[in-house]
N, C-alpha and C positions, 0 to 999 in steps of 0.2 A: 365623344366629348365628355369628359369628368364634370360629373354633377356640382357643384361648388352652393347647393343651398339646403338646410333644412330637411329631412325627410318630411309624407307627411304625419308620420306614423310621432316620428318626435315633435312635430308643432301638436298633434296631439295629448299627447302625454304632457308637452310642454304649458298645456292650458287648467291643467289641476293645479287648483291652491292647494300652495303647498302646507300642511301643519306640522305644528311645533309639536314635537314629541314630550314624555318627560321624563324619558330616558335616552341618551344618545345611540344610534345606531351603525353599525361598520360601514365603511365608506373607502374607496376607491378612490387614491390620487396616483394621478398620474404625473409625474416629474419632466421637465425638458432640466439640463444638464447647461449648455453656453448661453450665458448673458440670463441665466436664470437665479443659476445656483454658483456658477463660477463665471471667471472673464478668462476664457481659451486665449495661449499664447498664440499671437497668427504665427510669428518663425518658428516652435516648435507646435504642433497641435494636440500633443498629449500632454501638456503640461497647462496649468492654469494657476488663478487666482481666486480662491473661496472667497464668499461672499460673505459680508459682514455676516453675525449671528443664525451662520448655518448650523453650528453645533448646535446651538438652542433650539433650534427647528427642528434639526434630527430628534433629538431627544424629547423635543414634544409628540412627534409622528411616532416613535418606535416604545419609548418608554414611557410615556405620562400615564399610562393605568398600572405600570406591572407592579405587583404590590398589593394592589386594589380591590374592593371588590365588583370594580365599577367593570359590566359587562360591554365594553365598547372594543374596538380597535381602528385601525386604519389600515389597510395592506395596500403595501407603495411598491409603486415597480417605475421603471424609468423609460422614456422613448425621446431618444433623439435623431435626428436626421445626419449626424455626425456617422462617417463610417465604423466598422464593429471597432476596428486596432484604436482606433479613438477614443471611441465611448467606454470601452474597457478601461483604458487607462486611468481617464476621466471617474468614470464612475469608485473605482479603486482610492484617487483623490477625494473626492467628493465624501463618499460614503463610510470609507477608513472600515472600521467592526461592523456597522450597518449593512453590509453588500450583502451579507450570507442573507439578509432580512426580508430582502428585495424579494416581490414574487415574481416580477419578468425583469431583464434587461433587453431593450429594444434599437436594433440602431437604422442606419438610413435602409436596409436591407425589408424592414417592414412597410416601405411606401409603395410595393406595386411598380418600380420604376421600372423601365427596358432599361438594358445595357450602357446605350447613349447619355439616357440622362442620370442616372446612380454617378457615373464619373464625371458629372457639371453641377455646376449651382443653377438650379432649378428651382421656382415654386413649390413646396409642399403641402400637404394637407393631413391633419394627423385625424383620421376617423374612427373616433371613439369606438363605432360599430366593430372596427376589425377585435380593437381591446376584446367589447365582450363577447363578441364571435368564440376567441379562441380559451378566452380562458373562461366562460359559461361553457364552452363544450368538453375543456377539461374536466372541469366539473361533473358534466352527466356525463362523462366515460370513462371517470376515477374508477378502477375498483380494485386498486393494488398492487396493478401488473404493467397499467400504459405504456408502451413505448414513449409515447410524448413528451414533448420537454415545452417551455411556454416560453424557453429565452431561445437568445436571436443568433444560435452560432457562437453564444461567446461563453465556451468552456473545452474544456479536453481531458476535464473527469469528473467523475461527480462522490457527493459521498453520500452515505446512506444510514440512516438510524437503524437501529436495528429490527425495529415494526416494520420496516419501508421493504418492500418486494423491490428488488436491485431492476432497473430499468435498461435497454439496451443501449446505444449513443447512436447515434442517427448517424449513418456513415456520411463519408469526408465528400462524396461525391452533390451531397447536396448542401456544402457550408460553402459561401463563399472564399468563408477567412478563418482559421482556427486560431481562438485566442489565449492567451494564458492561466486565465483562472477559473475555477467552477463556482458555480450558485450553487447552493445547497437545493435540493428539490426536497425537502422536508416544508421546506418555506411554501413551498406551490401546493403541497399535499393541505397546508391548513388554511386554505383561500376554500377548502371546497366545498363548504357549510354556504356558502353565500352565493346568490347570483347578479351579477353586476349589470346597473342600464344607467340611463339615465337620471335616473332619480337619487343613484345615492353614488355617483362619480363624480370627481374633482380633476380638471385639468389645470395645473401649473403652466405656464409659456408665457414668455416677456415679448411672442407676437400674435396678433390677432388674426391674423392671415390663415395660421394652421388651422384654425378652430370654426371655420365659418359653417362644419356641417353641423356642430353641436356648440353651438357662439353662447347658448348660457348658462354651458359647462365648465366656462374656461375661467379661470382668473389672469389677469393680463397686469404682471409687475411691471413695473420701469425696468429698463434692460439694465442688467451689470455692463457697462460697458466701461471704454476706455475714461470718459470723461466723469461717470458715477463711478469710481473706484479710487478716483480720486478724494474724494468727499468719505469723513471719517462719520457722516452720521445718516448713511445711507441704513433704513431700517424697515425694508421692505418683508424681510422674513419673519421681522416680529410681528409688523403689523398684519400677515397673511395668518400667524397664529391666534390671532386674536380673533379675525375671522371665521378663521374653521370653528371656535368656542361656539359660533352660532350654526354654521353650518352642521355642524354634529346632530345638532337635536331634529334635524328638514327632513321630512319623509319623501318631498318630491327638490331634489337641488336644482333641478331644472329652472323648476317655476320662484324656486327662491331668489336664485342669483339672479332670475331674471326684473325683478322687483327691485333688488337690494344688492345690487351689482359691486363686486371690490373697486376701490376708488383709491387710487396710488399717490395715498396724502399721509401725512399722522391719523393716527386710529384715535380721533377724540370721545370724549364721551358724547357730545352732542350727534356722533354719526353713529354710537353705540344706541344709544337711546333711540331712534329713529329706526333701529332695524325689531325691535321688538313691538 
């Protein structure tokens, strides 16, 4: 039976106050992709509807320091339980110039499922741990030459700086889906200064379900859906940027979010003032 609570290693960790830094530090989000960032066509399902003030979201996540000499970043990769042919396409919408930025792309292929259930609509559960499983071991087994790649099947070549030792492609026998475009692995090569847990990860997802192993990891939007995309002053992504302003500076996000939970209203100042 699949664990659905808490390690106790993270209600540990989850019990440090968390402090305000005075300088912000890098941080790990993780994106979901439908009813997050876009509203998926059901008749076709690579096709969607971006989300009011996605470009301004992007461009706060990728660009708000460059220029700068403010020592922060954010490194964003994506997991959805959508198939690779999907999330590909999707994320190609979504992300437009941002994709090469991405340090993973993840699709239903990272949940551990059998056979049976990868082809049904199943419960999910996105566990953080696998995140930095793989890409903390990227990390301490960086050293030039990797075979490893940190995305999910979805490319069919890759390009290469010319610092970068050319890496092999993991053969077809073990993708289930080969998809059309490549992630740049230069993007994965400068995630590897940093080691990602708990304390300094951000989950995106508009359900609460996914998240219950790491529940004050998560921020929980209102879903884009058919009836909110209607409504021309849905402003959920603004409001999540304003968030992160605080998030940024948290040394334990755990024990922050956990205090000071995202609340899927207008971001007033009286809810501003209350988080400091």
């Amino acid at each position: 039976m699949t664990c659905s609570t808490p390690s106790k290693k993270y209600l540990e960790i989850l019990s440090r106050k968390s402090v305000r830094l005075s300088k912000p530090t890098p941080k790990l989000i993780v994106l979901d992709l439908n009813s997050t960032l876009l509203h998926r066509s059901k008749k076709k399902r690579t096709r969607g509807t971006l989300r009011p003030y996605l470009k301004e979201f992007l461009q706060y996540l990728f660009d708000s320091t460059e220029g700068t000499s403010e020592n922060f970043d954010f490194s964003v990769m994506v997991w959805s339980s959508a198939r690779p042919q999907t999330v590909d396409a999707l994320v190609d919408k979504a992300f437009g110039r941002y994709r090469s930025r991405l340090v993973a792309i993840w699709s239903r292929k990272k949940f551990g499922l059998n056979e049976h259930a990868y082809h049904r609509k199943v419960s999910v559960i996105k566990d953080l741990e696998t995140v930095w499983d793989e890409l903390n071991r990227h990390h301490n087994n960086h050293d030039g030459s990797s075979s490893e790649s940190l995305n999910d099947g979805i490319y069919t070549s890759i390009t290469f700086s010319p610092s970068t030792t050319p890496r092999s492609v993991p053969s077809t026998n073990n993708i289930i889906e080969m998809l059309p475009q490549a992630i740049d692995l230069d993007t994965i090569n400068n995630t590897s200064s940093h080691i990602w847990d708990q304390t300094n990860t951000i989950l995106i997802d508009d359900s609460p379900s996914k998240a219950v192993l790491q529940p004050y990891n998560a921020i929980h939007l209102l879903p884009f859906d058919s009836p909110r995309r209607q409504l021309a002053k849905d402003k959920e992504l603004l409001n999540i940027i304003k968030y992160l302003e605080f998030l940024k500076y948290q040394d334990n996000i755990s024990a922050y979010m956990k205090e000071h939970a995202y609340v899927s209203t207008e971001f007033n100042q009286e809810i501003a003032e209350k988080m400091n």
